[in-house]
C-alpha positions as CSV (number, residue, x, y, z in Angstrom):
1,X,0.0,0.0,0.0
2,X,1.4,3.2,-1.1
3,X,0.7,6.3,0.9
4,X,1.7,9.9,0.9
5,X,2.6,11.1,4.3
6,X,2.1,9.1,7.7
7,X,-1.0,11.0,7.7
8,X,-2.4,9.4,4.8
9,X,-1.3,6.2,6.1
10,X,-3.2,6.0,9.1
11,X,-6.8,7.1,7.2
12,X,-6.4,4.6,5.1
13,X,-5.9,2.0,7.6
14,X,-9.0,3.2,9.4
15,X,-10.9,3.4,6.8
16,X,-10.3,-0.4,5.8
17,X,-10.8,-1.6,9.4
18,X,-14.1,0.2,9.7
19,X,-15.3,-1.3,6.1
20,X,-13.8,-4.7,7.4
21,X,-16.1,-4.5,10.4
22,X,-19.1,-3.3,8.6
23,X,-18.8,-6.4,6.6
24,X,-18.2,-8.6,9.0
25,X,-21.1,-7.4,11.4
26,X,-23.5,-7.2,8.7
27,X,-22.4,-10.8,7.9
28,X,-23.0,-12.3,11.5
29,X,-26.5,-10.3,10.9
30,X,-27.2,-12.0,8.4
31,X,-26.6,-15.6,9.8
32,X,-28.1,-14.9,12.6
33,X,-31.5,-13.6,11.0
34,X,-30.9,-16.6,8.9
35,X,-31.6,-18.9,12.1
36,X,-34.9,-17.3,12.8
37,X,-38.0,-19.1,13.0
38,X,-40.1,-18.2,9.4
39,X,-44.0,-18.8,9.1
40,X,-44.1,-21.3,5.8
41,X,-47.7,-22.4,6.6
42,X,-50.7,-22.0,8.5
43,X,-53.1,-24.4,9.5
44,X,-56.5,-25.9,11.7
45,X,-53.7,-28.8,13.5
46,X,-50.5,-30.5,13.4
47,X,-50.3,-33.9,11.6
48,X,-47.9,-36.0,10.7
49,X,-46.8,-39.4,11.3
50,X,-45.0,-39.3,15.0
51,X,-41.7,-41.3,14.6
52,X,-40.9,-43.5,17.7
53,X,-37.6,-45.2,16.0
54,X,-34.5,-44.7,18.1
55,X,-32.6,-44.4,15.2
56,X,-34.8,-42.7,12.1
57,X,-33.0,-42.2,8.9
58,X,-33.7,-39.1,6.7
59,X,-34.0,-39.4,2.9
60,X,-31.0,-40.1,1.7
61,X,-29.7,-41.6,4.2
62,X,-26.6,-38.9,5.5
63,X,-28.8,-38.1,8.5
64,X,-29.7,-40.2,11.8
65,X,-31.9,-38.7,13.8
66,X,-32.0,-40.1,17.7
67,X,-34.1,-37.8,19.7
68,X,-34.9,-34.0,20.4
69,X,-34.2,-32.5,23.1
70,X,-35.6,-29.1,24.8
71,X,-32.5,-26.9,25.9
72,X,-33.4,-23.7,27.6
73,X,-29.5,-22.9,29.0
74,X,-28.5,-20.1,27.2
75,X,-31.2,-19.9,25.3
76,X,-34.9,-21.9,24.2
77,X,-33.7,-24.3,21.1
78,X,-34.4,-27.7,20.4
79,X,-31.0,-29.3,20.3
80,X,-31.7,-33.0,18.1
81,X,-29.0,-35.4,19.2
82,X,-28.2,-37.5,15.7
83,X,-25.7,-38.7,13.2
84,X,-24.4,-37.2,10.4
85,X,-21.7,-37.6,7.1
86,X,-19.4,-35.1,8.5
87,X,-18.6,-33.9,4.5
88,X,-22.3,-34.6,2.9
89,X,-24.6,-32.8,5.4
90,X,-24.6,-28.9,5.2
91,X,-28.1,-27.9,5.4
92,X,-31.0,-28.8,7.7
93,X,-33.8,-26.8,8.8
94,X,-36.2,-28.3,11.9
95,X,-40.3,-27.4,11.4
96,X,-42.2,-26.8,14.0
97,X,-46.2,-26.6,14.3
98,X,-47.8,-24.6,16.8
99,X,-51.1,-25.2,18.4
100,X,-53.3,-24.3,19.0
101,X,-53.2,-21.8,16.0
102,X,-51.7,-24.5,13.7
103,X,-48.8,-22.1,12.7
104,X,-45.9,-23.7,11.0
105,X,-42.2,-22.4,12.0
106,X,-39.3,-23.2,10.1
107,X,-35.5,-22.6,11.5
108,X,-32.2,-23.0,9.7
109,X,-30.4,-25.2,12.0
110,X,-27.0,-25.2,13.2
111,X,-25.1,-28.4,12.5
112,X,-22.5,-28.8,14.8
113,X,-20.6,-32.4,14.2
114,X,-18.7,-33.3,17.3
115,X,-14.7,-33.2,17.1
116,X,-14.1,-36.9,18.5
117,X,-15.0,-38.6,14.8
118,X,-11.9,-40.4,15.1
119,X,-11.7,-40.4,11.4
120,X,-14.7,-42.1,10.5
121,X,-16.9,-40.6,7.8
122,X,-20.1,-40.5,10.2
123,X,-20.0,-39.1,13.6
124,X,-22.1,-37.3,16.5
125,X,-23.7,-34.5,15.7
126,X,-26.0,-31.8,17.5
127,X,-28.8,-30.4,15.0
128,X,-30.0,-27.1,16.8
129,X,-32.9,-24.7,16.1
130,X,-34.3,-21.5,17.9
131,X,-37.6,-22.1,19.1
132,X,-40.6,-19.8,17.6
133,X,-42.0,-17.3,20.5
134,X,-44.8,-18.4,22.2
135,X,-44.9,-21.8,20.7
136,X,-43.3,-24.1,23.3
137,X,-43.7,-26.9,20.4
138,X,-44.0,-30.0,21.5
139,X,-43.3,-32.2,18.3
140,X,-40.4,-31.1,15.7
141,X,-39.6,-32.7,11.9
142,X,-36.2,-32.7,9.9
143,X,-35.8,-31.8,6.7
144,X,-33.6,-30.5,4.1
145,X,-35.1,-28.0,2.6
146,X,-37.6,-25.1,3.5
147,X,-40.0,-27.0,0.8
148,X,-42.1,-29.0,1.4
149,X,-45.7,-30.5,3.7
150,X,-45.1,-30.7,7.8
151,X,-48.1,-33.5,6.9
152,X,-45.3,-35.4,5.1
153,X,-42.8,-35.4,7.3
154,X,-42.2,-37.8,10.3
155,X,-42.7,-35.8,13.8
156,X,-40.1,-36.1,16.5
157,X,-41.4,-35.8,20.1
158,X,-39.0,-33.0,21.6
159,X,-38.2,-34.4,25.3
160,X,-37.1,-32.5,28.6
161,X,-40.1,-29.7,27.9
162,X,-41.1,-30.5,31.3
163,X,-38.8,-29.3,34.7
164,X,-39.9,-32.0,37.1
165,X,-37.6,-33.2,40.4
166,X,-35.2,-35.7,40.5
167,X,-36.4,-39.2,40.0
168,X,-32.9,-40.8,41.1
169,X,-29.4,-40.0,42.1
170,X,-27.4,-41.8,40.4
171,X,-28.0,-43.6,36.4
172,X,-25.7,-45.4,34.9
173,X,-24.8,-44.9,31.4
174,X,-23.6,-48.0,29.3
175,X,-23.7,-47.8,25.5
176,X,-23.8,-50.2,22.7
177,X,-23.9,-53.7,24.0
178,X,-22.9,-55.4,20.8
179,X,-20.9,-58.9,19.2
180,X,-23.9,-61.6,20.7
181,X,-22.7,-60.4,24.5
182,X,-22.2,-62.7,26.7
183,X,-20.8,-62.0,29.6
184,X,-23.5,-62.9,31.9
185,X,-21.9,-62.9,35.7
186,X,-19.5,-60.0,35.1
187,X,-22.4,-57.9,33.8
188,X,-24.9,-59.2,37.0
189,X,-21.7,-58.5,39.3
190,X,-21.2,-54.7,38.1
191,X,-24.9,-54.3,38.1
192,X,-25.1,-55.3,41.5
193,X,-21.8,-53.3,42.7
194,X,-23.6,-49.9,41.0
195,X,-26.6,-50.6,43.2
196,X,-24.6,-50.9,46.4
197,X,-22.7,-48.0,45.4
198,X,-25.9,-45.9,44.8
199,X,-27.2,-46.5,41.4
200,X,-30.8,-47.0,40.9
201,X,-31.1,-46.9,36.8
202,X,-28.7,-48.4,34.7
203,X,-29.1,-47.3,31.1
204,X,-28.2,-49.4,28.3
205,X,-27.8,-49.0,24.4
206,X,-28.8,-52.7,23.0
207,X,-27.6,-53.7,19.2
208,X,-27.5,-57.3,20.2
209,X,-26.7,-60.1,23.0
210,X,-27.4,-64.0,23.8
211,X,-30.4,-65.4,25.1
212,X,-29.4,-65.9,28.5
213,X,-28.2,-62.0,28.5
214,X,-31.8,-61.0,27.4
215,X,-33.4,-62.9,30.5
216,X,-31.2,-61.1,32.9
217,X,-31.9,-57.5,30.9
218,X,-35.5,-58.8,31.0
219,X,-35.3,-59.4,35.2
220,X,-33.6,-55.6,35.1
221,X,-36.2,-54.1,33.4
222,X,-39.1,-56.0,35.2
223,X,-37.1,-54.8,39.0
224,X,-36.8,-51.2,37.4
225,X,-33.7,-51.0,37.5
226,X,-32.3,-51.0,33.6
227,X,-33.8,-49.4,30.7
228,X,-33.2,-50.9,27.6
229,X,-32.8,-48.4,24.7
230,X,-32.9,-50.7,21.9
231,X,-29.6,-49.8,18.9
232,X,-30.2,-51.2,15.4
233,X,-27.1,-49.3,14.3
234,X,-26.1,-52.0,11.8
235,X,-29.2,-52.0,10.2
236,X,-28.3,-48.2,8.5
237,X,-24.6,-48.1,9.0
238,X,-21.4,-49.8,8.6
239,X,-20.1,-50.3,11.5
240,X,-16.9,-51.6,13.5
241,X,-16.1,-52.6,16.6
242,X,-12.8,-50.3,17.4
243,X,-12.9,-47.3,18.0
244,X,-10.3,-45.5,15.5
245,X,-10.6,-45.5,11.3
246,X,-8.3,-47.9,9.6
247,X,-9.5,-46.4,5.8
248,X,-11.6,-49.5,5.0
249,X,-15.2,-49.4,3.5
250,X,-17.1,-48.7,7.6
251,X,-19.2,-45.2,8.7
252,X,-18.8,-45.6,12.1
253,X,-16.9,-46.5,14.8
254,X,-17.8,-48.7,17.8
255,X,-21.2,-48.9,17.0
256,X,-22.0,-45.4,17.6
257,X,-20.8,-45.5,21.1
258,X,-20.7,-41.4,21.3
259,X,-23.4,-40.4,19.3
260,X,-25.3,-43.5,22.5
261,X,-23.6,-41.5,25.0
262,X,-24.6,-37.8,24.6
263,X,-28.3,-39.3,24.0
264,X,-28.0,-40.9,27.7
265,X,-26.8,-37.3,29.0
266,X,-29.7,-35.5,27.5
267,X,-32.2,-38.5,28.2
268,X,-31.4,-37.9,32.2
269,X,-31.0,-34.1,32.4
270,X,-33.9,-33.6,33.7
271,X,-34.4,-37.0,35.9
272,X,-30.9,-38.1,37.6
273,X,-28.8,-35.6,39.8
274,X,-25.8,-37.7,38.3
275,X,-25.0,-39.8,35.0
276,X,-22.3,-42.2,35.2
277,X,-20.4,-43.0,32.0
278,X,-18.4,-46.1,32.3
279,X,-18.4,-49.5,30.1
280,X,-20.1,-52.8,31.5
281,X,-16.8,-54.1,32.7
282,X,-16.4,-50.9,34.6
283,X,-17.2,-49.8,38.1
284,X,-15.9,-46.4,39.4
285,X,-15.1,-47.7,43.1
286,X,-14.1,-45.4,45.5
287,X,-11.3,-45.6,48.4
288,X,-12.0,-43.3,51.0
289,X,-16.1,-43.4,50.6
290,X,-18.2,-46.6,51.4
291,X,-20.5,-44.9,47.9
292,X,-20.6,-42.7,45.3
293,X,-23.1,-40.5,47.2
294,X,-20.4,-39.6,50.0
295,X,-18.1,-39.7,47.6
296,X,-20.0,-36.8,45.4
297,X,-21.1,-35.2,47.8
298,X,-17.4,-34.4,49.2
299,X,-15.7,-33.9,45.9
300,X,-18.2,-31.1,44.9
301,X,-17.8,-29.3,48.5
302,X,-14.2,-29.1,47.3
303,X,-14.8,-27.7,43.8
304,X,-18.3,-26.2,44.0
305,X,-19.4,-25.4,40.2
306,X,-17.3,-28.2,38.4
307,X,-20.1,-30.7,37.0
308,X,-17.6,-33.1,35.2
309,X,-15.2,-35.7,37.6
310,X,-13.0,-37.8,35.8
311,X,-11.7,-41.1,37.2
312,X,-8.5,-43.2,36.1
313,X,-9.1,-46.3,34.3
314,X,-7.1,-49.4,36.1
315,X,-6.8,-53.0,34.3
316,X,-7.4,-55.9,36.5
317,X,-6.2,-58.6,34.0
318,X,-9.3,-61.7,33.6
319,X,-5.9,-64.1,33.3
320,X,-5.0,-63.6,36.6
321,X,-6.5,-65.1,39.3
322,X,-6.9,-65.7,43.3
323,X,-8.4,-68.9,45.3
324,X,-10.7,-66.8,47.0
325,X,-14.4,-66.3,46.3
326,X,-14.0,-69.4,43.7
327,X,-18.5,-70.3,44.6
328,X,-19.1,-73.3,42.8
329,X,-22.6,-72.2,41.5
330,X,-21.3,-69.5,39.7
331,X,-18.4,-71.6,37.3
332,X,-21.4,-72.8,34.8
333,X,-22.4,-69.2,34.0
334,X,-20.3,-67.2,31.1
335,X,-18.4,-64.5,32.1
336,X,-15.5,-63.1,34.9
337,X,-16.3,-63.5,38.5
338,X,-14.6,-60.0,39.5
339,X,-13.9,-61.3,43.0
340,X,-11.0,-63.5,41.9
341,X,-9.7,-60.5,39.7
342,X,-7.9,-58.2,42.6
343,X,-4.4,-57.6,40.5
344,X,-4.2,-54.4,38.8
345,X,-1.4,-53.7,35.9
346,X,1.3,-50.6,37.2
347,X,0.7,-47.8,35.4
348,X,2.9,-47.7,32.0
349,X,5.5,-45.6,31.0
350,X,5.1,-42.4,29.3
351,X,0.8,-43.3,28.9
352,X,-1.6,-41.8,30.3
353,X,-4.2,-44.1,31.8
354,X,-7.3,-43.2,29.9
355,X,-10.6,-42.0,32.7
356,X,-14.3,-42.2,33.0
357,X,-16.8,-40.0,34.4
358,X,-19.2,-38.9,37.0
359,X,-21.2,-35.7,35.7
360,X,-23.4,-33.6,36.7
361,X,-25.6,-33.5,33.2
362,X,-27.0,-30.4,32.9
363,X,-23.7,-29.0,33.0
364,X,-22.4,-30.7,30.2
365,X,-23.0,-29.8,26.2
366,X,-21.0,-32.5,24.5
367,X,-19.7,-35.3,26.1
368,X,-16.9,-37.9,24.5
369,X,-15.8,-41.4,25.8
370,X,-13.1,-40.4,27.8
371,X,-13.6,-36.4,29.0
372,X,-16.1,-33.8,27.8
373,X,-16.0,-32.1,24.8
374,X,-18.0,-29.2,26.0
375,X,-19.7,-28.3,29.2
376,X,-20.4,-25.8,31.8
377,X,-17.6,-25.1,34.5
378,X,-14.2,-27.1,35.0
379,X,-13.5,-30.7,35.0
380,X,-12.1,-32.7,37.7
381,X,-9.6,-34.9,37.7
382,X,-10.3,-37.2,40.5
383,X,-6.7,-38.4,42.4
384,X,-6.4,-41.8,42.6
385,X,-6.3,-42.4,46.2
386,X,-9.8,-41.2,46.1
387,X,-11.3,-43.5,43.5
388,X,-10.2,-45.2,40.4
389,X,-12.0,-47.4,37.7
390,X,-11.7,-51.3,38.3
391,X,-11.4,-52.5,34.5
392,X,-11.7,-55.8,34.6
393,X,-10.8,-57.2,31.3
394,X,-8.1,-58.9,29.3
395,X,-4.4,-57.6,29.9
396,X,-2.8,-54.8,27.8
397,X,0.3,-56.1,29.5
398,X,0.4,-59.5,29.3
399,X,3.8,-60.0,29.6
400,X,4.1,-58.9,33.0
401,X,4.7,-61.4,35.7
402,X,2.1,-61.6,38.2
403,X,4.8,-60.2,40.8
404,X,4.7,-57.1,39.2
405,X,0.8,-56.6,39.3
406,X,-0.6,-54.6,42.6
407,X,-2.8,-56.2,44.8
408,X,-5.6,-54.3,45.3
409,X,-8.8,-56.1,47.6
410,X,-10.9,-53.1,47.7
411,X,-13.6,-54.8,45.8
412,X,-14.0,-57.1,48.5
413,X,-14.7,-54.4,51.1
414,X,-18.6,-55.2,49.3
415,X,-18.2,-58.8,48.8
416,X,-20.9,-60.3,51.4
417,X,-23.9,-57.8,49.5
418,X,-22.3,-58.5,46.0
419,X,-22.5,-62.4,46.6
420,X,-25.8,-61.9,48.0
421,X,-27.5,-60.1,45.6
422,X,-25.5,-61.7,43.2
423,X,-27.2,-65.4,44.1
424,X,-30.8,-63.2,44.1
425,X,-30.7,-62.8,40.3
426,X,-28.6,-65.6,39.5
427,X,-31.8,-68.0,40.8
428,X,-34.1,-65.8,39.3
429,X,-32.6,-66.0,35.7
430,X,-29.6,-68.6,35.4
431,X,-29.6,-71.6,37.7
């Protein structure tokens, strides 16, 4: 840029930082009146055929919609929780019909896929719309376009419209039981240890198991305690079983596991004072606390606001066992018996033990597997001596002799309720 004189210089400069702002502020204008809820039709009611799939696939087949969800936080939107080609899906607009006038609204939405994709073409996605004034819908449709019949298009029911107390304290999370699961015992055992830590729902995202798992989900649901939220994932996606993309022909990883996840936050917003997000396998098991409620209770007088408390992940390898707790009854039904798996791997050098968490839901936004992606106040990372994450599975080191693994009893602190209420289902489902 040539100028003549420093004065000339500095009007210049001005004069392209005021245009520069101009355009940019009349730009954010525009996308934000973009978002606004427009009048497209006006009618007598609202029809349309209400949609009660957990997984409903829009034409052509790029969007998955799970549920919508009322989010008044910052502001009143319906926030859709659903999957979506990260590349292929730029434009979606929600429709809303308001009674009793019959007044339909339609609102750009903002796509927001999440950042943990891991590389796969599909991934979690949040599909959010203003809400029109004075509407409070209570039913919302998809679509791609601003053309088109609200009549033709499959109606969502929006959830959470209601504020209503706390039903529980504490609900378990699990997502995406898949691969014909079958392990019976370890599943009844962590069941069990939630209970006597102070769950009372356990949720649980069903693509498939065995027989004998569906009678013990069956006895779960018929006690109250599970909800099962069935996951037909397969049925519109490719799918796979890890969790990271190895550039073969597969949309999705791990069966959706995130995408399961941030539906089980929303789902209990407005119903559990906690969500627990751990695998089957899993049980976040404190040390200083006899439950989770103490536990909580004392770890948010010490960081009051912080509604996300992350716990390290420990392996207690299935190949190593002990003598002790070795109940005869219990050797003819698949799966671990976690009371003979009390040797935890030492932590490994230079990796950092992957955690799980405790939340406070209506403080989070976006949640991944392993920490928050978006959320309301800090997050906590629990110290160990407080509580850590029994993972009992196979070994990631193997090699190890079992001199090197730690001892660690703790679990057996519970074991005369566990084996108790063990037995209780066992002889109502099993034996």
């Amino acid at each position: 840029m040539l100028c003549v004189g420093k004065k000339s210089c500095f009007a210049a400069v001005v004069c392209i930082i005021t245009l520069t702002s101009v355009v940019t502020l009349s730009y954010l204008r525009l996308q934000r009146l973009s978002h606004l809820p427009k009048i497209v039709q006006e009618g007598s009611r609202c029809r349309g055929k209400i949609t009660r799939d957990t997984i409903a696939p829009l034409k052509g087949n790029r969007t998955f919609v799970i549920a919508p969800y009322f989010d008044d936080r910052e502001s009143k939107v319906t926030r859709v929780i659903g999957i979506v080609h990260h590349q292929d899906v730029r434009q979606l607009y929600c429709w809303f019909c308001c009674q009793p006038d019959g007044k339909t609204f339609v609102v750009k939405a903002k796509i927001d896929v999440h950042s943990d994709r891991f590389g796969f073409p599909y991934g979690a996605a949040d599909i959010v719309c203003l809400e029109p004034e004075n509407c409070n819908p209570t039913h919302v449709a998809i679509h791609e376009s601003t053309d088109g019949n609200i009549d033709q298009l499959p109606q969502f029911e929006i959830k959470n419209r209601k504020a209503e107390p706390f039903s529980v304290n504490f609900t378990v999370c699990i997502s995406t039981m898949f691969g014909n699961y079958d392990n019976v015992l370890q599943f009844i055992q962590s069941v069990e240890m939630y209970k006597i830590l102070g769950a009372q729902k356990v949720v649980i995202y069903k693509n498939n198991c065995s027989h004998l798992m569906e009678k013990v989900l069956k006895f779960y649901v018929e006690e109250g305690t599970a909800e099962i939220i069935p996951w037909p994932i397969d049925s519109h996606l490719k799918v796979s079983s890890k969790w990271r993309f190895f550039k073969d022909a597969i949309d999705i990883g791990y069966y959706g596991q995130i995408t399961a996840l941030n539906d089980c936050v929303y789902r209990n917003m407005k119903r559990s004072k906690f969500v627990v997000l751990n695998d089957a396998d899993e049980i976040i098991l404190p040390f200083k606390h006899p439950d989770w409620n103490t536990m909580m209770n004392n770890l948010q007088e010490q960081h009051p606001g912080s509604g996300v408390f992350l716990f390290e992940n420990h392996i207690f390898p299935k190949n190593v066992f002990t003598d002790m707790f070795n109940i005869s009854s219990w050797n003819a039904v698949p799966g671990a018996n976690i009371l003979q798996h009390v040797h935890r791997e030492p932590d490994r050098k230079d990796v950092i033990n992957p955690r799980k968490m405790i939340i406070d839901p209506r403080k989070v936004i976006q949640t991944s597997v392993h920490s928050v992606l978006h959320a309301y106040g800090d997050s906590v990372y629990v110290p160990m001596d407080v509580a850590l994450v029994y993972h009992c599975r196979v070994p990631l080191q193997g090699n190890l002799p079992r001199e090197s693994l730690i001892r660690d009893t703790t679990l057996w602190r519970y074991n005369s309720s566990l084996i108790m209420n063990v037995n209780k289902v066992l002889y109502q489902t099993v034996l």
